[in-house]
C-alpha positions as CSV (number, residue, x, y, z in Angstrom):
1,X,149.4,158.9,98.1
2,X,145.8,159.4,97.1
3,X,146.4,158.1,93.7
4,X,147.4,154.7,96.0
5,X,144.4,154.9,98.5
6,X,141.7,155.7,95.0
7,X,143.2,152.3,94.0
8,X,142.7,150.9,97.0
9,X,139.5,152.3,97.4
10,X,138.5,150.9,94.2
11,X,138.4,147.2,95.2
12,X,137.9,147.5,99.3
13,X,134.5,149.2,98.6
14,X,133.3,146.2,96.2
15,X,134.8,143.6,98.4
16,X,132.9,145.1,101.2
17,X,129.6,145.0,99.8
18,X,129.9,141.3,98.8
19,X,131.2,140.5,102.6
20,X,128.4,142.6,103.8
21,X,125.6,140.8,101.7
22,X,127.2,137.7,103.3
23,X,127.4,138.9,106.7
24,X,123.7,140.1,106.1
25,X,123.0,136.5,105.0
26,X,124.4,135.0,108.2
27,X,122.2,137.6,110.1
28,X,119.2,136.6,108.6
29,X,119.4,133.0,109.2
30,X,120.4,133.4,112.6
31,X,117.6,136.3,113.5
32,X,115.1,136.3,110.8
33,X,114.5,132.6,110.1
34,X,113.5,131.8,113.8
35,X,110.6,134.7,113.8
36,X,109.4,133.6,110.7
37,X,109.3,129.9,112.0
38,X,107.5,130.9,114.7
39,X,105.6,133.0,113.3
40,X,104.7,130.0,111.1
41,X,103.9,127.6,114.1
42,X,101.3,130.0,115.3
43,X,99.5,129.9,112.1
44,X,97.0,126.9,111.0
45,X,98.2,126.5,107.8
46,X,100.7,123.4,107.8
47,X,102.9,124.3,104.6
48,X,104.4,127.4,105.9
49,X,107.2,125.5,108.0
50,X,108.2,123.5,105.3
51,X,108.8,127.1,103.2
52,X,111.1,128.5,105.8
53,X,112.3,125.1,106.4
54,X,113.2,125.3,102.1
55,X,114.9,128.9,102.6
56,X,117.2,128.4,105.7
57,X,120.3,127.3,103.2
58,X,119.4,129.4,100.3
59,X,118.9,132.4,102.2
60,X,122.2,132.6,103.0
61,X,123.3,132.6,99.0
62,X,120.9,134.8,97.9
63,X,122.4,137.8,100.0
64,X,125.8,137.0,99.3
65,X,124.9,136.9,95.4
66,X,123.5,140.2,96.1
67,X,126.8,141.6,98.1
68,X,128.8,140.3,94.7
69,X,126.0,141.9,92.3
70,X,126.5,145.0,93.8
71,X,130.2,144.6,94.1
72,X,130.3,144.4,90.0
73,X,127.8,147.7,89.9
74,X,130.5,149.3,91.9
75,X,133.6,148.0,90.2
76,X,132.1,149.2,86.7
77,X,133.9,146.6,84.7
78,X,134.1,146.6,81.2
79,X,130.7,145.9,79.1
80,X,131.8,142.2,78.2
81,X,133.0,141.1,81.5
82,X,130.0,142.9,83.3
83,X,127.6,141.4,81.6
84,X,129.3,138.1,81.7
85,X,128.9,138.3,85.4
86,X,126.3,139.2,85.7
87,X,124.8,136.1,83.7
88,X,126.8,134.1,85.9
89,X,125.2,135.6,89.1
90,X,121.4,135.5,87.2
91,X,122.0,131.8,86.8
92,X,123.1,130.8,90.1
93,X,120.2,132.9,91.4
94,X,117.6,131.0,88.9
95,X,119.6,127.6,90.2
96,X,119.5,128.3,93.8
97,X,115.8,129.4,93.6
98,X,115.2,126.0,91.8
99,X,116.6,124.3,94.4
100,X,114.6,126.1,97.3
101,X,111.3,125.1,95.1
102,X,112.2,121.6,94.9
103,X,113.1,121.0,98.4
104,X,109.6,122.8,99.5
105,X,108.0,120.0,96.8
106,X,109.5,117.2,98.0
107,X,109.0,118.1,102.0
108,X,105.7,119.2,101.2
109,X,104.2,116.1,99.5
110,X,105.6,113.7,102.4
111,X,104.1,116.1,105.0
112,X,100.8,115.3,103.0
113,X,101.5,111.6,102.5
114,X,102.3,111.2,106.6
115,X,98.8,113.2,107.5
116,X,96.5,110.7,104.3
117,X,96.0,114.0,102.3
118,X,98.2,112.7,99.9
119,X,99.1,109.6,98.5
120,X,103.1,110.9,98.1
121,X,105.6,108.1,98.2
122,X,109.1,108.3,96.7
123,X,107.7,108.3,92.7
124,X,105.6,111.2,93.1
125,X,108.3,113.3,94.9
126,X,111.2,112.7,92.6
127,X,109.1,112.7,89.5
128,X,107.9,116.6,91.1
129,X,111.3,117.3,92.4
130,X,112.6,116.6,88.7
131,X,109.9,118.5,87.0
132,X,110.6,121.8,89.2
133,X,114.7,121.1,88.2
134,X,113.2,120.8,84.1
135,X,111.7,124.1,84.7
136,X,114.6,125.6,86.4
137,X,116.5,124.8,84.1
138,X,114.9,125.7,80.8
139,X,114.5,129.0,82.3
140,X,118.3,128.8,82.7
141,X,118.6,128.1,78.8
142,X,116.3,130.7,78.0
143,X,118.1,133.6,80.5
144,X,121.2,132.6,78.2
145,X,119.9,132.5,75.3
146,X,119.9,128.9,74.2
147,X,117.4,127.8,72.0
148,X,115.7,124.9,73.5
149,X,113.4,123.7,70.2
150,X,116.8,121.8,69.1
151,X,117.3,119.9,72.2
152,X,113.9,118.9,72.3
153,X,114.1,117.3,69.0
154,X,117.2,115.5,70.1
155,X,115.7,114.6,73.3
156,X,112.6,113.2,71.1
157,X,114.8,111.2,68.5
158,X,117.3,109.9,71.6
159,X,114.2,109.1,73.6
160,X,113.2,106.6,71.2
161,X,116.5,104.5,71.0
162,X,116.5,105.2,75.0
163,X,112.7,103.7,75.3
164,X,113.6,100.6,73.0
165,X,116.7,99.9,75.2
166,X,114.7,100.6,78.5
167,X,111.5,98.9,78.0
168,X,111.7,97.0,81.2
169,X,112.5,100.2,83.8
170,X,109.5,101.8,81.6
171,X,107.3,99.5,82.3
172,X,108.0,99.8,85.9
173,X,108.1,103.1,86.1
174,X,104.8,104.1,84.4
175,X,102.9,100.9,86.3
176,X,103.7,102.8,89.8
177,X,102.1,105.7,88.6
178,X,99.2,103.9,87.3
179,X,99.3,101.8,90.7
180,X,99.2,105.2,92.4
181,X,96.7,106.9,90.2
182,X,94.1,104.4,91.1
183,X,94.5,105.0,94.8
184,X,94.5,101.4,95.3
185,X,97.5,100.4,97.1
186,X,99.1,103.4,99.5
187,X,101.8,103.1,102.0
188,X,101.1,102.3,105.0
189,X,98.5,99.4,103.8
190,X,98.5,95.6,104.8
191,X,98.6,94.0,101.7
192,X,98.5,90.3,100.2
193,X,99.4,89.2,96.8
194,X,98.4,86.1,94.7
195,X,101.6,84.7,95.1
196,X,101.2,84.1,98.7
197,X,103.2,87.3,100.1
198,X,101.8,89.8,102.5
199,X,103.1,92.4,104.8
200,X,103.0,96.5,104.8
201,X,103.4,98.7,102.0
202,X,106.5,100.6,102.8
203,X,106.7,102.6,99.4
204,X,106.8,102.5,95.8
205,X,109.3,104.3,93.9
206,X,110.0,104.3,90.1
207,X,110.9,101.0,89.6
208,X,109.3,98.5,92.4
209,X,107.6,98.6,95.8
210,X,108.8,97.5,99.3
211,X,106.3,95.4,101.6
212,X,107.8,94.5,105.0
213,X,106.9,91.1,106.1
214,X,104.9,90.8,109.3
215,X,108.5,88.7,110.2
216,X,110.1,91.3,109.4
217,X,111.8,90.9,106.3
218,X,111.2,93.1,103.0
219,X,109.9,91.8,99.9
220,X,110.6,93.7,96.5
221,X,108.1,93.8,93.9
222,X,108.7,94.8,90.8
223,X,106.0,97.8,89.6
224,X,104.8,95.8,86.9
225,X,104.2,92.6,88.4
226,X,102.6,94.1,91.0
227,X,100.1,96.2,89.1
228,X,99.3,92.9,86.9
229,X,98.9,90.4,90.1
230,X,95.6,89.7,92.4
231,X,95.8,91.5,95.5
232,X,94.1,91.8,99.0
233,X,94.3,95.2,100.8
234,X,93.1,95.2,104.3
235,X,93.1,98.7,104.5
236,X,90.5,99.5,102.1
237,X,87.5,100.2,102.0
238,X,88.5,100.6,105.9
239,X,90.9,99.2,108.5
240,X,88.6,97.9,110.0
241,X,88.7,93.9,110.1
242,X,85.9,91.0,110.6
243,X,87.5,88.4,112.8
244,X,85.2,84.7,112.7
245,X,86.4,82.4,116.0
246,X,85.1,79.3,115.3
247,X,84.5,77.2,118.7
248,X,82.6,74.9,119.7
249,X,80.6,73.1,122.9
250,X,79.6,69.4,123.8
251,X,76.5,67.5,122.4
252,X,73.6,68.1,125.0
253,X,74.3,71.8,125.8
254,X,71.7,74.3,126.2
255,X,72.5,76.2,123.0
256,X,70.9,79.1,124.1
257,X,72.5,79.8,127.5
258,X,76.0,78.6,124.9
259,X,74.7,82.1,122.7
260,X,73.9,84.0,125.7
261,X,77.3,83.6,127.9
262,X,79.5,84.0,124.4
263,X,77.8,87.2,123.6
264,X,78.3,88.4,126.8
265,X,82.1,87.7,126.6
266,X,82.6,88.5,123.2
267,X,81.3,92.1,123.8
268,X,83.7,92.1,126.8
269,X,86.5,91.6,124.2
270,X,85.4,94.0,122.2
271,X,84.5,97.2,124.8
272,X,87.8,96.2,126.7
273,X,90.4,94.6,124.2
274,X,92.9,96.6,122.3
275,X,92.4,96.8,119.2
276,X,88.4,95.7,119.4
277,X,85.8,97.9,118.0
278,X,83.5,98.5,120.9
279,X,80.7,99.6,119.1
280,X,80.4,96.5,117.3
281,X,78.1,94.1,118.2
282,X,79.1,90.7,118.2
283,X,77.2,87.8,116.5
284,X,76.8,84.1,117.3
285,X,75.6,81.7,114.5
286,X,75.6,77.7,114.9
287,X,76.5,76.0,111.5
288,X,76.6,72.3,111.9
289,X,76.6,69.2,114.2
290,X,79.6,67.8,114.6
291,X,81.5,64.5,115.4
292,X,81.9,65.3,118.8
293,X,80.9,69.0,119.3
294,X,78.0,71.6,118.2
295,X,79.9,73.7,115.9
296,X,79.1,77.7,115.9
297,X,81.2,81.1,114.8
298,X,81.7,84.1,116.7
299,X,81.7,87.2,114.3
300,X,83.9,90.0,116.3
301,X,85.6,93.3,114.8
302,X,89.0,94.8,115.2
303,X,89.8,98.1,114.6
304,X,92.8,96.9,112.3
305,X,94.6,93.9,110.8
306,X,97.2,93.5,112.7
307,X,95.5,93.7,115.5
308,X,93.0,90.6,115.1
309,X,95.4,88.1,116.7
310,X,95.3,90.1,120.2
311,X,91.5,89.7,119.6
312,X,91.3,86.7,119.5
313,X,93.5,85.4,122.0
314,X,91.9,88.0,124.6
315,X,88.1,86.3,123.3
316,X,89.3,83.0,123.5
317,X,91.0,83.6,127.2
318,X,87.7,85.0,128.8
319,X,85.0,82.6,126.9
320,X,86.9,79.7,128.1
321,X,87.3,80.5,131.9
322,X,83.3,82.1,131.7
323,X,82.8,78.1,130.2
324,X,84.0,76.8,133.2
325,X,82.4,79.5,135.4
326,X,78.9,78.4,133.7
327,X,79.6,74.4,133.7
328,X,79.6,74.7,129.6
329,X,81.3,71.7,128.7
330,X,83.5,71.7,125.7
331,X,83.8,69.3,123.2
332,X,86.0,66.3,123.7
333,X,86.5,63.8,121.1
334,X,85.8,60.3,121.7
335,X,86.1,57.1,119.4
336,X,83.8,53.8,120.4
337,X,85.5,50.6,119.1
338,X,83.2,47.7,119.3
339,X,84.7,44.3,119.0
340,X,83.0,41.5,117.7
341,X,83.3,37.9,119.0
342,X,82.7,36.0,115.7
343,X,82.9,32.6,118.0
C-alpha cells in the first residue's frame, strides 16, 4: 500500500507543480496585468502600456514553463532525458521571450508613427520585428550548441544566387528605406507625382507604397519608381497651404474701395472659415487689364491641403454678396460687332 501511494506520489507531485505554474499564470493575467496597466496609465511615459500590453499572452507561458521546469527537478529523471528537457523548456522560454520583444517593437514604433515621433510604417516594423526574431533565434542556436559561422557562410553564398534572382523586390525594398531615410515622404502626407497622380500616403512597406486618391481609390507605387519620380509633398515644409483666387471687377471701378472691401472679406474667411489660418493676413495684388474686367489675385492661407477648396468656396460666397452690398460691379463680357455698309 505505500509502495502504491510512493508511486503515486511520484508523478501527482510533479504534475501539480506544472498545473500550479499554470494556474499561477491564469492568476496573474487576471489580477496582476490590470494593476500594472494601471499603474502604467498613471505614469507619463507612453511605452509602458505597450510592455504590459506585449506580456498579457506570454505571461501566461512563462509560468506554466516554470510549473513543468520544476516538475522535471522533482521527477529526477535520468541525466539524458533531463537535460534534454530542460533544453526544450530553455528554448521555448528564449522563443516566447522573442516573441514578447517583437510584439513590444512593432506596437511601439506605430505608437510613435501615429503621435509624428517616428516615421514607422509597415517596412520599418517588420524589418525590426524580423531583426529581434534573427536575434532570438541565434541565441537559440547558440543555447544548443549550433555553430552559426557555417550557416552564415551559406546564407552569404545562397544570398548571392537569391540577390541575382530577386533584383527587382531588392530594388524595392532598399528604395523604401532610402525613401524613408530621407524623411521626405511620410504617411499621412498629400502627395503628387510627375505622372499626374496624387492623393495621401497610406504607407510604404517593403515592396511599394499606397496613396489613396482624393476619389477614393488606391494607387500602388512601386518603391523604386517612386523614389526615382518628381514629387510634390504638400505637407512639407508645413501643412500649411497658399490658396491664390483670382477674380475680377468691371472697367471703371474704384480699385481701391475693390482692395479695401476684398480684404475685409477675405480676412472674414480666414478668422471664421474652417480650415483658414486666422493669423494670416490676406493680400490683394492687381496684375493686368483685361478684355472685359480689371484682373487681380487674392493670396489667402489654409491650414491644410485638403482643406483649400472649403476656402475658397466660403471667400468666393461672402466677396460676392459684400460686391453686391457695395454696388462693385463684376465683370461681364461683351463683344461690339460693327457692320459696314460698303454701298
Amino acid at each position: 500500500m505505500n509502495e502504491r501511494f510512493h508511486d503515486v506520489a511520484t508523478y501527482l507531485i510533479p504534475a501539480a507543480a506544472a498545473l500550479a505554474g499554470l494556474v499561477l499564470g491564469l492568476l496573474a493575467r487576471r489580477a496582476l496585468l490590470p494593476f500594472l496597466a494601471r499603474a502604467a496609465q498613471r505614469s507619463a511615459w507612453k511605452y509602458d502600456d505597450l510592455a504590459v500590453e506585449a506580456l498579457r499572452s506570454p505571461l501566461v507561458l512563462w509560468f506554466a514553463l516554470g510549473g513543468v521546469y520544476a516538475a522535471v527537478e522533482i521527477l529526477r529523471l535520468p541525466e539524458k532525458a533531463d537535460r534534454a528537457l530542460t533544453q526544450v523548456l530553455l528554448v521555448v522560454a528564449i522563443l516566447s521571450v522573442t516573441w514578447a520583444l517583437a510584439r513590444f517593437t512593432v506596437r511601439a514604433l506605430r505608437t510613435g508613427a501615429s503621435e509624428g515621433t517616428l516615421q514607422s510604417v509597415s517596412l520599418i516594423a517588420n524589418v525590426a520585428a524580423a531583426g529581434v526574431w534573427v536575434v532570438g533565434m541565434l541565441v537559440v542556436l547558440e543555447r544548443l550548441g549550433i555553430s552559426i559561422t557555417p550557416i552564415v557562410t551559406a546564407l552569404g553564398v545562397g544570398g548571392l544566387a537569391v540577390a541575382l534572382a530577386l533584383q527587382d523586390t531588392l530594388a524595392n525594398l532598399f528604395a523604401g528605406i532610402r525613401i524613408l531615410a530621407a524623411r521626405k515622404l511620410r504617411p499621412g502626407d498629400y502627395v503628387r507625382l510627375d505622372s499626374g497622380d496624387e492623393g495621401y500616403v497610406l504607407d510604404i512597406t517593403w515592396a511599394q507604397t499606397t496613396i489613396r486618391h482624393p476619389l477614393n481609390h488606391l494607387v500602388i507605387v512601386p518603391n523604386a519608381k517612386l523614389a526615382s519620380a518628381i514629387s510634390a509633398n504638400y505637407n512639407l515644409p508645413d501643412s500649411e497651404q497658399i490658396v491664390p483666387v483670382k477674380l475680377g471687377v468691371a472697367h471703371g471701378s474704384d480699385l481701391a474701395q475693390v482692395e479695401r472691401v476684398t480684404l475685409e472679406v477675405a480676412r472674414e474667411s480666414q478668422r471664421l472659415t474652417p480650415g483658414g489660418v486666422a493669423a494670416h493676413e490676406p493680400l490683394v495684388r492687381f496684375n493686368a487689364f483685361g478684355e472685359s474686367a480689371i484682373e487681380f489675385n487674392v493670396i489667402l492661407r489654409a491650414a491644410h491641403f485638403d482643406q483649400r477648396g472649403l476656402l475658397t468656396h466660403d471667400f468666393l460666397t461672402r466677396v460676392y454678396a459684400r460686391y453686391r452690398a457695395e454696388g462693385i460691379a463684376l465683370p461681364q463680357a461683351v463683344r461690339v460687332v460693327r457692320l459696314h455698309d460698303e454701298r
